[in-house]
C-alpha positions as CSV (number, residue, x, y, z in Angstrom):
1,X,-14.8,0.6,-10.2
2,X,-16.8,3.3,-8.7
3,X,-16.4,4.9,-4.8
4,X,-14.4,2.3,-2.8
5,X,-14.0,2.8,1.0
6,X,-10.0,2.7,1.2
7,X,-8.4,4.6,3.5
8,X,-7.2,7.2,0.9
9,X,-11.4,7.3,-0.2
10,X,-11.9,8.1,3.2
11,X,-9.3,10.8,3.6
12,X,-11.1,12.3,0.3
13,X,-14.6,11.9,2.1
14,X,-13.3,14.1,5.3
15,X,-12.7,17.2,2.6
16,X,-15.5,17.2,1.0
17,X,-18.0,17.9,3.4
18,X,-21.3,17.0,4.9
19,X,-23.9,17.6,1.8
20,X,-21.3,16.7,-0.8
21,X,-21.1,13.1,1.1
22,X,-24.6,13.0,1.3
23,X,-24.6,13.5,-2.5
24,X,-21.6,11.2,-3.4
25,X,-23.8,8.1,-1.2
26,X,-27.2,8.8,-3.3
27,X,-24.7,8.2,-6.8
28,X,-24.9,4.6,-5.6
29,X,-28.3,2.7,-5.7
30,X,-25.9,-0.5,-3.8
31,X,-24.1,1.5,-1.5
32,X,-20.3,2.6,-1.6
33,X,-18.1,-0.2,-2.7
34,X,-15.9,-2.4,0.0
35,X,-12.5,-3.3,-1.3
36,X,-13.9,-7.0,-1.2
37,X,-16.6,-6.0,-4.1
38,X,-13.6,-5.5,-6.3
39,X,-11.5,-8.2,-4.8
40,X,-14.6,-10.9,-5.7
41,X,-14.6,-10.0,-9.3
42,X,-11.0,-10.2,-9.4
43,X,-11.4,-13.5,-7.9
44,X,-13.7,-14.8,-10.1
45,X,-11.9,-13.6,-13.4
46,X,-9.1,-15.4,-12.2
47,X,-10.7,-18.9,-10.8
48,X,-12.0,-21.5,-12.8
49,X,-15.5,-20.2,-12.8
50,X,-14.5,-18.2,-15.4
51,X,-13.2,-21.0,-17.2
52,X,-15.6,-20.1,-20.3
53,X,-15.1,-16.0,-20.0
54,X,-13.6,-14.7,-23.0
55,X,-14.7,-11.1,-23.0
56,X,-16.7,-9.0,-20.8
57,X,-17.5,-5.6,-19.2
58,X,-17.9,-5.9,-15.6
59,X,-19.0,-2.8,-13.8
60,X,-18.3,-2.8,-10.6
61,X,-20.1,0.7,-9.5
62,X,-22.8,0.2,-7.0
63,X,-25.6,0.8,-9.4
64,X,-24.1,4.5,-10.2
65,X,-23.9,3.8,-14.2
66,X,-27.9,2.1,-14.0
C-alpha cells in the first residue's frame, strides 16, 4: 500500500519537515491512506464478495501509481 496514517507514519512525518510533507501529500491524487483503506480490501478478499476472485492486483496507493 502507499502512505498510511499509523502512528509510526506519523512519527516519520514529524522528521521530515514542512515542504517535504507538503510534497509527500501531493504524491496522492486520494489523499494519504487511513488504516481502514487497507483494512476494506483485506475485508473484501477475504468475504464472500470475492467469492469469484482468483487473481488480481489491487493497489491500494491513493492515486500515487495513476
Amino acid at each position: 500500500p502507499g502512505w498510511v496514517k499509523t502512528k509510526h507514519a506519523e512519527d516519520v512525518a514529524d522528521d521530515l519537515g514542512e515542504a517535504a510533507l507538503e510534497k509527500l501529500h501531493n504524491l496522492y491524487p486520494l489523499g494519504l491512506g487511513k488504516p481502514e483503506d487497507v483494512a476494506n480490501a483485506c475485508y473484501f478478499l477475504s468475504s464472500e464478495a470475492s467469492r469469484w476472485v482468483t487473481g488480481l492486483d489491487l493497489v491500494i496507493d491513493g492515486g500515487r501509481s495513476v
